[in-house]
C-alpha positions, 0 to 999 in steps of 0.5 A: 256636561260629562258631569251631567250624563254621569249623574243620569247614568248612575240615577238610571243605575240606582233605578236599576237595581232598586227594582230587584226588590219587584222580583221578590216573592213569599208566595208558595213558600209561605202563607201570605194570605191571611183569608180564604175564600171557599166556595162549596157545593160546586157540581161538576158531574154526574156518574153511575155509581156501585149497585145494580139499582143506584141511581146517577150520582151528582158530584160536587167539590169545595173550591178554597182559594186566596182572599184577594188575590189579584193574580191572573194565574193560580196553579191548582191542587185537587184533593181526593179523599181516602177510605178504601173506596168504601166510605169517605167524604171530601171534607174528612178530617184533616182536609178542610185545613190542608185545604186552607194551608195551600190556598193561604200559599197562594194555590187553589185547592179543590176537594172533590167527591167520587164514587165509592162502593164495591163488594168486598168478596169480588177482585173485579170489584175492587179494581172497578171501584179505583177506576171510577174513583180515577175516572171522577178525579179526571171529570173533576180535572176537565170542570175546573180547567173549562173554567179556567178564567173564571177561577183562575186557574193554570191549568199547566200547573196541576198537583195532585193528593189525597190520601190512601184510595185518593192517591191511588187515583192521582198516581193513576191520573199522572203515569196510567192513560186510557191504554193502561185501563184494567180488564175489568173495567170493560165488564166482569161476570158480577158487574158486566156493564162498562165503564166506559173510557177514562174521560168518558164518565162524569161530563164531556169538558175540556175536550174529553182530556185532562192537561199533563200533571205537573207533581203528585203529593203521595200520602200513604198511596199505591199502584197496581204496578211500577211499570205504569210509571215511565220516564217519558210522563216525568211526573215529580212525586213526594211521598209519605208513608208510615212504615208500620201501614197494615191498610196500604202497604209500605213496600208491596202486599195486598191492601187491608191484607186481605187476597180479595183486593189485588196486590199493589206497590207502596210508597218505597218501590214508587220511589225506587222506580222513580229513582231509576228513571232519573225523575225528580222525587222525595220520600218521607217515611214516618217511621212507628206510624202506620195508616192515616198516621195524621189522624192521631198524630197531627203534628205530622201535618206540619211535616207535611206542609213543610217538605210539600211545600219547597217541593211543590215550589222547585216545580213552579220557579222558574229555572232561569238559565245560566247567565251569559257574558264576558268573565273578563272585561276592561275598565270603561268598557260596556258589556252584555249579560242576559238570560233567555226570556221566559214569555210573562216573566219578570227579570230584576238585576243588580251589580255590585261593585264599580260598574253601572247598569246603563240600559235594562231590556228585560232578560238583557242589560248593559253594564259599563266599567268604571274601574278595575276589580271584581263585579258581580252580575246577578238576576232575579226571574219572576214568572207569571205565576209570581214564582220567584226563582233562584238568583243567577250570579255571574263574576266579572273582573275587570282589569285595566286596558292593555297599551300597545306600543313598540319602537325598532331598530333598522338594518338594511331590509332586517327589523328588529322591534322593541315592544314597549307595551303594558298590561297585555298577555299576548300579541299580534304582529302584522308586518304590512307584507302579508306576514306576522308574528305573535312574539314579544319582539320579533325580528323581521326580514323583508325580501324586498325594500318598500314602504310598509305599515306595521301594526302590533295589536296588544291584547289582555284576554278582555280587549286590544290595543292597537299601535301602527306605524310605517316605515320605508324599508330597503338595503342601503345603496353602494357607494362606487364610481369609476372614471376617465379623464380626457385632457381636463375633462373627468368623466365619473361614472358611478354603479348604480344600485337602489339610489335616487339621488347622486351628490358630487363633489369635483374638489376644485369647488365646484358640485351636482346633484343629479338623478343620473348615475354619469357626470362630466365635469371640466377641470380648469387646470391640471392638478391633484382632486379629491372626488366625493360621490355621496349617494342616497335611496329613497327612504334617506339612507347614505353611502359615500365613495371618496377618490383621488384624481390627477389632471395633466394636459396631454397636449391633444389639441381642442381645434387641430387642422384636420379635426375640428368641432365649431358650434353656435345656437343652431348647430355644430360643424365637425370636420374629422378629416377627409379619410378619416372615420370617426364617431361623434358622441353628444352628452347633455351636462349629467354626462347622459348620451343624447346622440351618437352618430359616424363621421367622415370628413364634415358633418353639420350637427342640428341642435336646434331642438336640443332644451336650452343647456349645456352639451358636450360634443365629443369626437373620437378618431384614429387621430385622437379625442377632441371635446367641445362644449357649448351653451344652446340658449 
C-alpha cells in the first residue's frame, strides 16, 4: 500500500511539473504567426479639417492583426504617421511593415489618418495643427476600445508610435490631458473657430475618454514642454532619435528651424525628464543620422523592432511577485510556497531535487521532502495576455530532523540534566514548574519536592522534537529516633520529616511497618539490641538510623496491690490507689495515643468500640509506671 500512494505521489509529481512546458511563450518576443490579416478602410470618425472652406473629413484606419489567433485579449498599437502636420498617409513607407512586423508578434496594430494642414507663416497654426492631429489619434482610440470584443483588443494595453508630427501626438496622448490644451486651440485671430475639447472632436465613443496609455514607441518625436511629463501618468517611453535631426530637433530648437513653429523638446531632455521621474525608459539615438533615418537606411528598422520589441514585452509580463516559503526545512516534511494570484493568470511549477509536488492549486502548491540537500522551488506565470513572465526561483535546504532526548542526575530537589540530543541548534527546556531554560544541560533547583513532567524541545531552525518525562522530585528524608524504655517495653519514637513510610527492626526478630512515626515493641527478656529504623518518602528515596539498646527489669511490678490494670474484650479495670492521682494513657500497637485520661483510685475503661487489635494500657503514678497489653477481639 505505501508502495502504491508513493507511486501516485511521484505520477502526480511528474504531472506536475511536466506542465511547466503550458507556461511557455514566444509570443511579443518573437513573430510567431506566419500571416496577418488586414482589414482597411475602417471609418471611425468625422472632423472639420484646416481651411475656412474644408468640408468634414471622414477618417479611416487599416486594422493588421494575427491569422488565427485565438486569444481573447490582444494589446493594441496605434500608428500615426509623420510629415510635419502638412502631408502624409497612414500607409507611408515603412509602416505598412512595421505594421505587419507587430501583428506576426501577436499585437493588433492600427494605422490611422488625421487631419493635416496649417499655414506655415502663423504660430497659432501650427500648434492648432498638432492638437487636431492629437484630438484624431484620441477618436481613433475611443473607436477601437468601443469595440473591444469585436477585434479583441485590451484596452489596458495600448502603445503608442509614429513618426516625427505622429509622435508629438501619442506623447500628447500619454502625459498632456484636457487642462494642458494650447490657447489656440480655443481660437486665434486667423482661425477663430474652437476646436473643441480633446474627446470632443471625431465621434462620441467609449464614453468621451480614452484608457490610460500603457507605453509609447517614440520615433524622432517631441513636446512642447518636459513639464507635461509627470510622474503620477508613469507612461514607459523608448525613443529613437538620429543626432543629426535638423526637422525635429534632437535636443530642443524650432521644428524645420523655422521661428513660425514654436520651440520644442526632443528625444534627449524627454529622456532626461523621464530619468528624473524614476519612470522606466530607454533611449536610442542613431548617431550621423538625421530625420526619418529608416527612409535611407532601413536596416535601422531591425533596430527598432529589436530594442521595441523586449521593451514593449517587460511592460506586458506579468511581474510575479516574489515567492514565498520556508528556506529551511526537515526531511519528510510537507511545505508551502506560493505567489499571489494575478486573476486570468496561469502558474506552472517544477522542483528539482528530492522532493515531490503533492498538490497544485494554482499560485500554491505543496511540496513533500523525501530526503536531505538542496531543493529548488520555481514558477513560471502566464498571464491572460499569453505573456510569459520571468521564472521565480526559491532554495530550500532541507536538512534532516532534530532528535531530542536527555537523561539526568538527581540530587535531593537539585536536577542535573545530560542532553543527548542530535542534529539541533537551539533548545527549550520546560521543568513542569512554570520555569525554563535554553541551555544545553542546565541544572535545575526546585524550591519544593513534587511530581513534575520535564520536557526538552530540540529545535534545528526547520523543526522540533520534542522528549518528555516525569519525575518525583523531593529531599531525602531523615533518618532519627529517640526512645524510652519501661521494664521490657521500648517506646521508639522517630523525627518525622518527608517520610511515608516507617520500617523497624527491634533486633530480637521481630519487625513493622508502619505509616506512623511512633512504635511500642515489648521485649521478651532483658538484653542488648540492635534498632534499625529505615524510613522512605514518596518517590523511594531511603535513609537509615541503627541504634543500640539494652533491656533490664526494674523490678517494677506488672500487677502490685495498690496499682493494678485487669482488662478483657469489653474493658479494663485500673485501680491507682485510694489517694493516688494518676494518669492512664492507651496506645493502640504503632504506639499512636487513642486516649488519655486522670485516675483516682478505680476506673472502668470501655474499649468495646475500640477495632479489633492490640492496645497497650499504660499507667503512671507517683508510685511508678505499670504497662498492660491486651488483645480486643
Amino acid at each position: 500500500m505505501k508502495q502504491l500512494i508513493l507511486c501516485i505521489v511521484s505520477l502526480l509529481s511528474t504531472q506536475l511539473i511536466s506542465a511547466q512546458t503550458d507556461c511557455s511563450s514566444m509570443r511579443y518576443r518573437d513573430t510567431i504567426f506566419h500571416d496577418v490579416s488586414v482589414t482597411t478602410n475602417v471609418y471611425f470618425g468625422t472632423a472639420t479639417p484646416y481651411g475656412v472652406l474644408a468640408q468634414p473629413q471622414d477618417l479611416y484606419m487599416d486594422i493588421y492583426a494575427p491569422a488565427g489567433d485565438t486569444l481573447a485579449k490582444r494589446p493594441l498599437i496605434v500608428f500615426q504617421f509623420g510629415g510635419g502636420f502638412v502631408i502624409g498617409w497612414r500607409t507611408e513607407p515603412d509602416i505598412p511593415a512595421f505594421c505587419t512586423y507587430f501583428a506576426k508578434c501577436g499585437y493588433v496594430v492600427a494605422t490611422i489618418d488625421y487631419r493635416i494642414g496649417l499655414n506655415v507663416a502663423d504660430t497659432n497654426s501650427t500648434v492648432r495643427a498638432f492638437y487636431r492631429g492629437w484630438q484624431d489619434e484620441r477618436s481613433a482610440l475611443r473607436y477601437l476600445c468601443q469595440r473591444a470584443n469585436q477585434y479583441k483588443l485590451d484596452t489596458s494595453s495600448i502603445f503608442l508610435t509614429g513618426t516625427s508630427a505622429g509622435c508629438f501626438c501619442g506623447l500628447a496622448n500619454a502625459y498632456m490631458t484636457n487642462a494642458d490644451r494650447p490657447v489656440s486651440s480655443f481660437g486665434s485671430t486667423l482661425e477663430p473657430d474652437d476646436l473643441g475639447c480633446i474627446d470632443c472632436s471625431g465621434n462620441t465613443d467609449f464614453g468621451h475618454h480614452i484608457p490610460h496609455i500603457r507605453g509609447v514607441i517614440n520615433q524622432w518625436g517631441a513636446v512642447l514642454d518636459t513639464n507635461y511629463i509627470e510622474a503620477a501618468e508613469n507612461v514607459p517611453v523608448i525613443s529613437f532619435h538620429g543626432d543629426q535631426d535638423v526637422l525635429v530637433p534632437y535636443v530642443y530648437g524650432y521644428p524645420f528651424q523655422l521661428p513660425v513653429f514654436p520651440p520644442v523638446y526632443g528625444s534627449v531632455p524627454i529622456h532626461q525628464r523621464l530619468n528624473n521621474l524614476g519612470i522606466l525608459n530607454e533611449f536610442h539615438p542613431f548617431v550621423g543620422f538625421g530625420h526619418e533615418p529608416e527612409l535611407l537606411a532601413p536596416q535601422l528598422n531591425d533596430t527598432i523592432y529589436n530594442y521595441s520589441r523586449p521593451f514593449l514585452y517587460q511592460i506586458l509580463k506579468p511581474q510575479t511577485s516574489a515567492m514565498a516559503g520556508p528556506n529551511v526545512i526537515c526531511k519528510n516534511d510537507v511545505a508551502t510556497y506560493s505567489v499571489i494570484n494575478t486573476t486570468g493568470s496561469k502558474y506552472c511549477w517544477q522542483v528539482t531535487g528530492n522532493a515531490q509536488i503533492i498538490a497544485n492549486t494554482g499560485s500554491t502548491i505543496k511540496v513533500l521532502y523525501t530526503d536531505s540537500g538542496n531543493v529548488t522551488v520555481s514558477v513560471t506565470e502566464l498571464n491572460y495576455l499569453q505573456a510569459e513572465g520571468d521564472m521565480q526561483s526559491f532554495s530550500t535546504y532541507v536538512t534532516e530532523r532534530p532528535h531530542a532526548n536527555f537523561a539526568y542526575l538527581q540530587n535531593d530537589l537539585e536536577l542535573t540534566l545530560v542532553n543527548w540530543s542530535s542534529n539541533a541548534t537551539s533548545y527549550l527546556w520546560l521543568f513542569g514548574d512554570g520555569t525554563t531554560a535554553t541551555t544545553n544541560a542546565p541544572v535545575k533547583n526546585y524550591t519544593t519536592g513534587g511530581t513534575y513532567t520535564i520536557t526538552l524541545i530540540a529545535d534545528n531552525n526547520a523543526c522540533t522534537d520534542t522528549f518528555k518525562t516525569t519525575l518525583g522530585i523531593d529531599s531525602c528524608p531523615v533518618a532519627n529516633f529517640t526512645y524510652q524504655l519501661t521494664n521490657r517495653n521500648g517506646f521508639f519514637y522517630a523525627n518525622a520529616t518527608n517520610t511515608t513510610q516507617y520500617f523497624w527492626n527491634f533486633g530480637d526478630g521481630d519487625s513493622a511497618a508502619t505509616n506512623n512515626s511512633n512504635v511500642i515493641h515489648p521485649y521478651a527478656a532483658d538484653g542488648t539490641y540492635q534498632i534499625t529504623l529505615r524510613v522512605r518518602n514518596q518517590f523511594g528515596c531511603i535513609a537509615t538510623d541503627t541504634q543500640t539498646i539494652t533491656i533490664i527489669t526494674t523490678g517494677i511490678n506488672d500487677i502490685a496491690k495498690e496499682e493494678s490494670i485487669a482488662c478483657d474484650n469489653s474493658g479494663c479495670n485500673i485501680h491507682s490507689g485510694n489517694t493516688t492521682m494518676g494518669t492512664l494513657y492507651v496506645l493502640n500497637s504503632t504506639g499512636q495515643l487513642i486516649a488519655q485520661h486522670q485516675v483516682i483510685g478505680n476506673f472502668y475503661l470501655n474499649t468495646s468500640t475500640y477495632p479489633a487489635g492490640l492496645y497497650f494500657i499504660w499507667l503512671e503514678t507517683n508510685n511508678g509506671v505499670w504497662l498492660n497489653k491486651f488483645v480486643k477481639n
